[in-house]
C-alpha atoms as a printed R data frame, in Angstrom:
    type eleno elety resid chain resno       x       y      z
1   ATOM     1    CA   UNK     A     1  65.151  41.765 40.068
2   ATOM     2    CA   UNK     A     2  62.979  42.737 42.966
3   ATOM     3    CA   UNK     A     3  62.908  46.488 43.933
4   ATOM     4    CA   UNK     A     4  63.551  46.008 47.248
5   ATOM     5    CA   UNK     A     5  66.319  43.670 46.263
6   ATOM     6    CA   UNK     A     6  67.173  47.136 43.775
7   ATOM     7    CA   UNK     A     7  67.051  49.218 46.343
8   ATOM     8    CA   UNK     A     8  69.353  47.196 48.681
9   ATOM     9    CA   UNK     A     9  72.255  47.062 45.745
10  ATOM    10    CA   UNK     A    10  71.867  50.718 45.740
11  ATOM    11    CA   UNK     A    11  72.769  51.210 49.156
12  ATOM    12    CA   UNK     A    12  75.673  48.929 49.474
13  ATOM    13    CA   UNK     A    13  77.280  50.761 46.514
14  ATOM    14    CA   UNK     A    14  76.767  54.013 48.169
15  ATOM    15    CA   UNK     A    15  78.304  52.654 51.712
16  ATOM    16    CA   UNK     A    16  81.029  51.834 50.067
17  ATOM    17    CA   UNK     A    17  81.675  55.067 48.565
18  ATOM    18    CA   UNK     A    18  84.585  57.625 49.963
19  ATOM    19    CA   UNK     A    19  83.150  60.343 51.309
20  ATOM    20    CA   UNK     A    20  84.228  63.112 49.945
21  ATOM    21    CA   UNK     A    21  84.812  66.748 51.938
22  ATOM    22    CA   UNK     A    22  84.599  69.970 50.379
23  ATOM    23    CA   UNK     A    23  87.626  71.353 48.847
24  ATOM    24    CA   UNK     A    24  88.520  73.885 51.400
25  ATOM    25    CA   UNK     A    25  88.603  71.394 54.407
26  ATOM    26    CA   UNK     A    26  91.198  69.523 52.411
27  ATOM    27    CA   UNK     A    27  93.593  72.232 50.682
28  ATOM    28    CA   UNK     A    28  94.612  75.461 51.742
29  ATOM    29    CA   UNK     A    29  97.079  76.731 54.484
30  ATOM    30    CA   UNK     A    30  95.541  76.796 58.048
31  ATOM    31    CA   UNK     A    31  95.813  79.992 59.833
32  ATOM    32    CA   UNK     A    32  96.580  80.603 63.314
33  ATOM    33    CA   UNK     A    33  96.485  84.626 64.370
34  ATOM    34    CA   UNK     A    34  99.174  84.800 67.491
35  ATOM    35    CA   UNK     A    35  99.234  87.779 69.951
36  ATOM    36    CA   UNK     A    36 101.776  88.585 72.407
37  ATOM    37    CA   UNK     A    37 102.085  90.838 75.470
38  ATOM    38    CA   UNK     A    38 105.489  92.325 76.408
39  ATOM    39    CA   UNK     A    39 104.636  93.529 79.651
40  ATOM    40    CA   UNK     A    40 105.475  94.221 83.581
41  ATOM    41    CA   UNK     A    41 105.374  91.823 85.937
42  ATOM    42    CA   UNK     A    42 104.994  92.397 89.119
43  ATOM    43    CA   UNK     A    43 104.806  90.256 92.614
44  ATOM    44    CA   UNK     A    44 101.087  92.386 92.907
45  ATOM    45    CA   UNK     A    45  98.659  89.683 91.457
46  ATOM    46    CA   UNK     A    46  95.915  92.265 91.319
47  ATOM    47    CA   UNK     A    47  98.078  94.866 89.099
48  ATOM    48    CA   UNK     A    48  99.331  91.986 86.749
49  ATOM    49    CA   UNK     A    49  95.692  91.244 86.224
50  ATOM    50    CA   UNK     A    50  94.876  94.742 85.527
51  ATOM    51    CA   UNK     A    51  98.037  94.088 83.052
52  ATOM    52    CA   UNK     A    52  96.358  90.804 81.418
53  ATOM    53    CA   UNK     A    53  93.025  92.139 80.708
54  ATOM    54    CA   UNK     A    54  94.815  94.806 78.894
55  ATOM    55    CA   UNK     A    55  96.285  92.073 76.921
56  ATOM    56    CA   UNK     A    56  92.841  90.242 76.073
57  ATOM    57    CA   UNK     A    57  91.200  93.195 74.667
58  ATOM    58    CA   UNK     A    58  93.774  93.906 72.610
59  ATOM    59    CA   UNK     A    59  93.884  90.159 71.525
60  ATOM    60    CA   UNK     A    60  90.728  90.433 70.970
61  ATOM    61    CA   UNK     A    61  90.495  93.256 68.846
62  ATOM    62    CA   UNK     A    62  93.320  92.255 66.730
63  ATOM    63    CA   UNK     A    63  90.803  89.216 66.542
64  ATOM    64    CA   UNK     A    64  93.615  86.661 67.520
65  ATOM    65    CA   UNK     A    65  93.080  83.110 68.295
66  ATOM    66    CA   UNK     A    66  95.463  82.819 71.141
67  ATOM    67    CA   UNK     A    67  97.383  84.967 73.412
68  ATOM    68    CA   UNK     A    68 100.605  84.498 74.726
69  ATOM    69    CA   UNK     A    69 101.829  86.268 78.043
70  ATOM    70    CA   UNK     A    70 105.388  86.665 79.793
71  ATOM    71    CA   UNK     A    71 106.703  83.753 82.517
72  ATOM    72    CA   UNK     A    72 104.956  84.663 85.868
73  ATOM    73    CA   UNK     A    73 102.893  87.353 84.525
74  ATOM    74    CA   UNK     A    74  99.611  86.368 86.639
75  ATOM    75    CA   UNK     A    75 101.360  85.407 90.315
76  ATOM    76    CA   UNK     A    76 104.793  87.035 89.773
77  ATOM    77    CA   UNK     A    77 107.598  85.661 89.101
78  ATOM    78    CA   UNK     A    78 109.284  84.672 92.488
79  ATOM    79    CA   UNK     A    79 109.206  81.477 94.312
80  ATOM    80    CA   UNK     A    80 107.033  82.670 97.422
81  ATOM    81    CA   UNK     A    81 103.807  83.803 95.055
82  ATOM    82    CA   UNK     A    82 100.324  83.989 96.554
83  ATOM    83    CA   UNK     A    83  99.210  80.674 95.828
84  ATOM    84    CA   UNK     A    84  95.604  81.780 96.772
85  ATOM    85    CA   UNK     A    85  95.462  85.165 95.435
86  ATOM    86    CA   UNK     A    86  97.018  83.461 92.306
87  ATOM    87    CA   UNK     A    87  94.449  80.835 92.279
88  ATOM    88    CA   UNK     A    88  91.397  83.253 92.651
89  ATOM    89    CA   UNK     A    89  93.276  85.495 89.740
90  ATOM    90    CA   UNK     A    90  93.418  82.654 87.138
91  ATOM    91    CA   UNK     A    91  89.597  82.379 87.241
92  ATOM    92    CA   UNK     A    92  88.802  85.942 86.632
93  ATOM    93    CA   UNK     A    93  91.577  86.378 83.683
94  ATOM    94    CA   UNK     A    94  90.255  82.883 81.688
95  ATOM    95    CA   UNK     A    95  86.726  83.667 81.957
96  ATOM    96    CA   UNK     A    96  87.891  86.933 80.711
97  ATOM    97    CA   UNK     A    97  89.681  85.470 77.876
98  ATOM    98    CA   UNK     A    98  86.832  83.365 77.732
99  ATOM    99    CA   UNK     A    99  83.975  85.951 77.188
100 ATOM   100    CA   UNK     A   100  86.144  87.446 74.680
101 ATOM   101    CA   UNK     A   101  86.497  83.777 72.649
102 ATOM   102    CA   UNK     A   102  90.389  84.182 73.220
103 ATOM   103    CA   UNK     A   103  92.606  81.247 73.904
104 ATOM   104    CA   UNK     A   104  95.290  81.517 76.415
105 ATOM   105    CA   UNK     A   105  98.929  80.373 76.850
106 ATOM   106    CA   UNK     A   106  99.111  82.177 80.428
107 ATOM   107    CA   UNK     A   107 102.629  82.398 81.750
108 ATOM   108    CA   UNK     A   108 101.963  82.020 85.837
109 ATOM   109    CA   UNK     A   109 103.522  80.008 89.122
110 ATOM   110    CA   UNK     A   110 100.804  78.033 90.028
111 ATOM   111    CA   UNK     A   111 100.697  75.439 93.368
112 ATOM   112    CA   UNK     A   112  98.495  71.943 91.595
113 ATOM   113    CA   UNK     A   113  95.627  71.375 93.989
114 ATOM   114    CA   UNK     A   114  96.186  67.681 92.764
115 ATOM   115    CA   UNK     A   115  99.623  67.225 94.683
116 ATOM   116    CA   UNK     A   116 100.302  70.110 96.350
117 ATOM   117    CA   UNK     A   117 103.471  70.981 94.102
118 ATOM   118    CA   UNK     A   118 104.358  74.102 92.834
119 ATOM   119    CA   UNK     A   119 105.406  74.102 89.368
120 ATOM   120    CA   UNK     A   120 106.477  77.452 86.703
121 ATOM   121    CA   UNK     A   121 103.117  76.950 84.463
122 ATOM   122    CA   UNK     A   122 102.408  77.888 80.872
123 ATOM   123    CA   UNK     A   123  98.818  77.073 80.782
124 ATOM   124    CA   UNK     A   124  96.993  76.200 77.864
125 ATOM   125    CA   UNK     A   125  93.427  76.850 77.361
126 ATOM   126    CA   UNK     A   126  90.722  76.791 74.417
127 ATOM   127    CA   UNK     A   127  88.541  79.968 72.871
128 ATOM   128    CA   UNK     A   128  85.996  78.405 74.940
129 ATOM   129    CA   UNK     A   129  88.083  78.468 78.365
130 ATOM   130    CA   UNK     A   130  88.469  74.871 77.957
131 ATOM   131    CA   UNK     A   131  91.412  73.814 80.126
132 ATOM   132    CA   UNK     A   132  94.078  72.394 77.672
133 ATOM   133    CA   UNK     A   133  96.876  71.364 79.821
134 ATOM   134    CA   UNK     A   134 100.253  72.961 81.420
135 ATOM   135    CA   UNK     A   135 103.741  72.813 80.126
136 ATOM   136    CA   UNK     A   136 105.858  72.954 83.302
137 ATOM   137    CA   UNK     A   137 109.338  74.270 82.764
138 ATOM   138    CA   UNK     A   138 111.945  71.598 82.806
139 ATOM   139    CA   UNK     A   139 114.945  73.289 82.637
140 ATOM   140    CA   UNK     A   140 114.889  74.926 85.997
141 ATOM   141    CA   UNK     A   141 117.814  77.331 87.376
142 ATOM   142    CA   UNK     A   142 120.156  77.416 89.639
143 ATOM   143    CA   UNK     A   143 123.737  79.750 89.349
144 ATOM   144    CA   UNK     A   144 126.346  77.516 87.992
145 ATOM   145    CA   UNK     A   145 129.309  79.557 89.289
146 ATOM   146    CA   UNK     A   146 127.400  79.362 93.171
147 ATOM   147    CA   UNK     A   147 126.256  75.750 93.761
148 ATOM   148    CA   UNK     A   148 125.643  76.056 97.434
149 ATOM   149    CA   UNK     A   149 123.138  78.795 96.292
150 ATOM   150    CA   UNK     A   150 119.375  77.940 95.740
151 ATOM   151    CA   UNK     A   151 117.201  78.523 92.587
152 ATOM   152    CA   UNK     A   152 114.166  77.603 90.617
153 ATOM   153    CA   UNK     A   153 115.261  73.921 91.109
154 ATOM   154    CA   UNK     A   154 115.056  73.816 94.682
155 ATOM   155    CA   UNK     A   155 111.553  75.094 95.193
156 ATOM   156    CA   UNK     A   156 109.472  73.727 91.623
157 ATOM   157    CA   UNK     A   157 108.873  70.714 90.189
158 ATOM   158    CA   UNK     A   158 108.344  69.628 86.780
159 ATOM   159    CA   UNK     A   159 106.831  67.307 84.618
160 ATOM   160    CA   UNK     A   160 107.428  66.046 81.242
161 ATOM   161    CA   UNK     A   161 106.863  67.658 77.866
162 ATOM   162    CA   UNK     A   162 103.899  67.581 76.153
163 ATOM   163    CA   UNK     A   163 102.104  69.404 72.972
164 ATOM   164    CA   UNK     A   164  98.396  70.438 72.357
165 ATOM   165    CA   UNK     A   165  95.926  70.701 70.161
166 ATOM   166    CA   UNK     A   166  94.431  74.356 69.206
167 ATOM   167    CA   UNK     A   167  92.226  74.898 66.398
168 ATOM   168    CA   UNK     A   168  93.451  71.653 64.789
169 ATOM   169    CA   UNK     A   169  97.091  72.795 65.139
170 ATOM   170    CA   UNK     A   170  99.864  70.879 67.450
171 ATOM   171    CA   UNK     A   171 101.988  73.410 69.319
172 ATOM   172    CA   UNK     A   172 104.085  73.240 71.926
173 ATOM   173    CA   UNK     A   173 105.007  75.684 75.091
174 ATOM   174    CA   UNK     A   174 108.193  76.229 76.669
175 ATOM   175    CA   UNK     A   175 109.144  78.344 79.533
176 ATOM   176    CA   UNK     A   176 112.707  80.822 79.241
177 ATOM   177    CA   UNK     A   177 115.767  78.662 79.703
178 ATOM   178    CA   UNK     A   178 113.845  75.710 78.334
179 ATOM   179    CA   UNK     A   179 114.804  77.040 75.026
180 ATOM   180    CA   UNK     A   180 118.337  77.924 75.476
181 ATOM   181    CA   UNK     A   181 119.600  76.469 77.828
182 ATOM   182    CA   UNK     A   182 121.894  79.191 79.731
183 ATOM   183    CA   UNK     A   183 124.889  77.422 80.663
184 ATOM   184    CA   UNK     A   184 125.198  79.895 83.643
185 ATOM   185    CA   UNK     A   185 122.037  79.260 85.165
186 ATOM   186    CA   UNK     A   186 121.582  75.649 83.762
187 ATOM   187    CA   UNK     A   187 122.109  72.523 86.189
188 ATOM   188    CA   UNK     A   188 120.723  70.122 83.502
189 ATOM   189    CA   UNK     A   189 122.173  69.003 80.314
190 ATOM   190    CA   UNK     A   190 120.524  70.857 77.014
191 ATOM   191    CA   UNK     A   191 118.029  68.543 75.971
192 ATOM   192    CA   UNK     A   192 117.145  70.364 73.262
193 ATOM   193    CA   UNK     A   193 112.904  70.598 73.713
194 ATOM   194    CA   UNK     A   194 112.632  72.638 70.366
195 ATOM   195    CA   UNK     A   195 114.020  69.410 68.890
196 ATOM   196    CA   UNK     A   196 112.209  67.074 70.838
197 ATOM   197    CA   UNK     A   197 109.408  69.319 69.853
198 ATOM   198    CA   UNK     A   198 109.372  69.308 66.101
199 ATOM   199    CA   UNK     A   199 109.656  65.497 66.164
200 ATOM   200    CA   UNK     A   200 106.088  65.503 67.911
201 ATOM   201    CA   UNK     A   201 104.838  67.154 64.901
202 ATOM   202    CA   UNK     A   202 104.826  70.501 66.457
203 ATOM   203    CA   UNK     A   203 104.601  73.565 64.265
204 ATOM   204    CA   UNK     A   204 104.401  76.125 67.109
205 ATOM   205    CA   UNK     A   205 106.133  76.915 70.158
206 ATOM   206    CA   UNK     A   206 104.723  79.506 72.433
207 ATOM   207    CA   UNK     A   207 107.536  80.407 74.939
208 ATOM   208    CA   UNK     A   208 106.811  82.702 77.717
209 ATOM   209    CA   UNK     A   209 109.706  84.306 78.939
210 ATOM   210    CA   UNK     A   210 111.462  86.831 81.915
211 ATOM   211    CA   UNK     A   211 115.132  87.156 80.881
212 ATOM   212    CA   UNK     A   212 115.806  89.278 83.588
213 ATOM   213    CA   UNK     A   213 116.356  93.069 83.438
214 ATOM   214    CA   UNK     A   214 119.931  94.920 82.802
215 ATOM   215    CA   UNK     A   215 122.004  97.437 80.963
216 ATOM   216    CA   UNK     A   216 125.572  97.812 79.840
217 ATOM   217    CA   UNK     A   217 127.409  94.596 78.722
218 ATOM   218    CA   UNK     A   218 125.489  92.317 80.201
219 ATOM   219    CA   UNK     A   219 122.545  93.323 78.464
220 ATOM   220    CA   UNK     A   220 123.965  93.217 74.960
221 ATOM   221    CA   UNK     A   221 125.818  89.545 75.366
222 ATOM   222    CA   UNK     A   222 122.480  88.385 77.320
223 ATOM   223    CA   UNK     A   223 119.913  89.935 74.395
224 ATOM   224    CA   UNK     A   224 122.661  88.518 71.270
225 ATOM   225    CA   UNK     A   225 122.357  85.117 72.869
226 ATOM   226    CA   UNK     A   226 118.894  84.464 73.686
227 ATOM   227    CA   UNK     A   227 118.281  86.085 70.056
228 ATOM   228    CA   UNK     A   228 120.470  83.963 68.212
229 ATOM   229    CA   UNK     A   229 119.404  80.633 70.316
230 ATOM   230    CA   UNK     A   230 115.742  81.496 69.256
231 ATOM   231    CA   UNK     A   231 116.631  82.000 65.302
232 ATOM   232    CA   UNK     A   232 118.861  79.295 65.097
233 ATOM   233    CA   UNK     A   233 116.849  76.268 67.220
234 ATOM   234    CA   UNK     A   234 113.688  77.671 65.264
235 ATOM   235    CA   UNK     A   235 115.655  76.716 61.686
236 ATOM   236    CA   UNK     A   236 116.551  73.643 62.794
237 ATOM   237    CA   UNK     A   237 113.445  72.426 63.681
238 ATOM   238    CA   UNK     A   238 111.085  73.933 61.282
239 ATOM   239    CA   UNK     A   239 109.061  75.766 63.308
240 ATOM   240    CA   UNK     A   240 107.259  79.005 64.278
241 ATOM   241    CA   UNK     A   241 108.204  80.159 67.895
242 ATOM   242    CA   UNK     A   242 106.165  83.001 69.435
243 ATOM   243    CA   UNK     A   243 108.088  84.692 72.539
244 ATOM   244    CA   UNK     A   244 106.724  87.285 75.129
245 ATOM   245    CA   UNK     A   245 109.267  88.596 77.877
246 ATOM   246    CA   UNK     A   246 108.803  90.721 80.608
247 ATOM   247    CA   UNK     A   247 109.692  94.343 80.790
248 ATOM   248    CA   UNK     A   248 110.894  96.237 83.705
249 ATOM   249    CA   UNK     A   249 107.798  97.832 86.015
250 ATOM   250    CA   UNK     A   250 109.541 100.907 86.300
251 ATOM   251    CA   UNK     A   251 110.986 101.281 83.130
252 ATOM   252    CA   UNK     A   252 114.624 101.745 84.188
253 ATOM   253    CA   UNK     A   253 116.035  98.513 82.983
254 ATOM   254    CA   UNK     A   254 115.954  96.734 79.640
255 ATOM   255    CA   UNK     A   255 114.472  93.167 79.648
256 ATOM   256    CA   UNK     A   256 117.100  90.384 77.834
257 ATOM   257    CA   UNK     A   257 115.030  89.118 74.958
258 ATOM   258    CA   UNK     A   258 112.855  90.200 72.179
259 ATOM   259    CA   UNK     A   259 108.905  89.564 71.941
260 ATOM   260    CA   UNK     A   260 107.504  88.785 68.659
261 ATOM   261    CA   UNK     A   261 107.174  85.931 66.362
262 ATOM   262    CA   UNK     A   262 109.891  83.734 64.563
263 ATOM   263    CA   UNK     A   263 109.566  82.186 61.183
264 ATOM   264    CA   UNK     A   264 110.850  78.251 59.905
265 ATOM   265    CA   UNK     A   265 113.854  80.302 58.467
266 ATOM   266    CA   UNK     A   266 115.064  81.939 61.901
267 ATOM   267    CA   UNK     A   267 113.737  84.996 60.782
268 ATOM   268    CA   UNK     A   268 111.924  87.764 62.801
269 ATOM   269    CA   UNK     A   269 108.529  88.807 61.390
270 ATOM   270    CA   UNK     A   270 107.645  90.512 64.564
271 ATOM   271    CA   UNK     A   271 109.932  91.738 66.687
272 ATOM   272    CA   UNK     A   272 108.877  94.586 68.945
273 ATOM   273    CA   UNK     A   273 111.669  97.257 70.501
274 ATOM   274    CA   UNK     A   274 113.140  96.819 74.017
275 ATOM   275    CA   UNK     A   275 112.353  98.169 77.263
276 ATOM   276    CA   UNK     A   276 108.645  99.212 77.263
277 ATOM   277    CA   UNK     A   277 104.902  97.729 77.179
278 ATOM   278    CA   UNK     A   278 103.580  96.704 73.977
279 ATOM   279    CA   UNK     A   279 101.350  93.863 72.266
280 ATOM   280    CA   UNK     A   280 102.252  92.224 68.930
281 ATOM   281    CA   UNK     A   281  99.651  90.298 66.628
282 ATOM   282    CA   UNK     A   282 100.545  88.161 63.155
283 ATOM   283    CA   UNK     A   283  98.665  85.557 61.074
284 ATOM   284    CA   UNK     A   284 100.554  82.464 60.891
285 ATOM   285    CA   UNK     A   285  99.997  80.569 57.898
286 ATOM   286    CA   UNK     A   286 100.489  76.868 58.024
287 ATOM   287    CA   UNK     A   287 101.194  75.260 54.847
């Protein structure tokens, strides 16, 4: 035999090898680090900035991957936001994020440049401030018990769901009543979206969340539901859901839902006291 016609034998056995990767590419858990920021909002875009960059330097030096904030907590949450002021605000808090190699899922009101719409955002972006993606909330309110009164449904629009990829992990965002559903405030039938969810292969939900502020009664039915809906729709689809509401700006109110981090099981793992600022941080691990 030749030794070129050696040599050629040689490399059509190797090309036809697997290639094999090391042993920790292909076993071991994957680990995503969550942070979440229970905080004010306010309809001042340059105080809930102030807010957010709070929120990155902690996330930062808990040396999370990915930081979750409350619905609205950039522009406010109202329906007359400052589209512009909002606008110039999202640049300075994901180059922030950026700088600090945090990735977002930013809970704002945001008007699309694209069509002109407004829509109640969760934006998604990268470590590296790479855009993602939004999830626009689908399950928009409106007070069952007043129909000739107007709500979120009358002034956004929405889009459908969607998941992402971060750091080779599909998750998913929702927005408040997307999870639950309120049948107070809900126009819509339930289409269950943590469902819908976990059969896109989603094994995170980031949900950014302002339940509203009260006391009394109302507070303790409002908290024991939204509680219950996120242990119970995180069981039945498998899956981690990280929540961040908002708390009250002047701290005289109690906000409706907890913050923290849910496990497969409907179990809290984090789950931060009501009423007050505070920032949470856990290490999923992904088996």
């Amino acid at each position: 035999m030749t030794p070129n016609r050696t040599v050629g034998l040689l490399l059509a056995a190797l090309a036809m090898m697997p290639v094999m990767k090391p042993s920790s590419a292909r076993e071991g858990p994957r680990r995503l680090r969550v942070a979440g920021a229970q905080i004010p909002v306010t309809r001042d875009v340059s105080k809930n900035l102030a807010t957010l960059e709070r929120a990155v330097q902690y996330a930062a030096a808990e040396k999370a991957d990915i930081l979750l904030t409350p619905e609205g907590s950039l522009s406010g949450y109202v329906t007359d936001f400052d589209a512009a002021r909002t606008a110039a605000g999202l640049e300075r808090i994901t180059e922030t994020a950026r700088k600090s190699g945090i990735a977002l899922a930013l809970g704002t009101c945001f008007q699309e440049p694209e069509d002109g719409n407004r829509y109640d955002e969760l934006r998604f972006y990268s470590g590296e401030g790479r855009f993602l993606g939004f999830h626009a909330k689908i399950l928009l309110c409106r007070r069952i018990a007043d129909p000739a009164s107007k709500g979120e449904i009358d002034y956004y629009s929405t889009r459908p769901l969607r998941t992402f990829e971060l750091n080779g992990v599909t998750v998913g965002g929702l927005i408040c009543n997307d999870l639950w559903a309120n049948p107070e405030w809900t126009p819509q039938e339930d289409s269950h979206l943590t469902q819908q969810l976990a059969g896109r292969a989603v094994r995170v939900i980031f949900q950014a969340v302002n339940s509203g502020l009260e006391r009394g009664e109302n507070l303790k039915l409002n908290r024991s539901f939204h509680e219950s809906n996120l242990r119970i729709r995180a069981r039945a689809g498998k899956l981690w859901i990280v929540v961040a509401d908002a708390v009250d700006p002047e701290g005289r109110l109690t906000n409706q839902c907890p913050s923290g981090v849910v496990d497969p099981s409907g179990h809290w793992v984090v789950r931060l006291d009501k009423g007050r600022e505070r920032f949470f941080a856990y290490t999923i691990e992904l088996k």
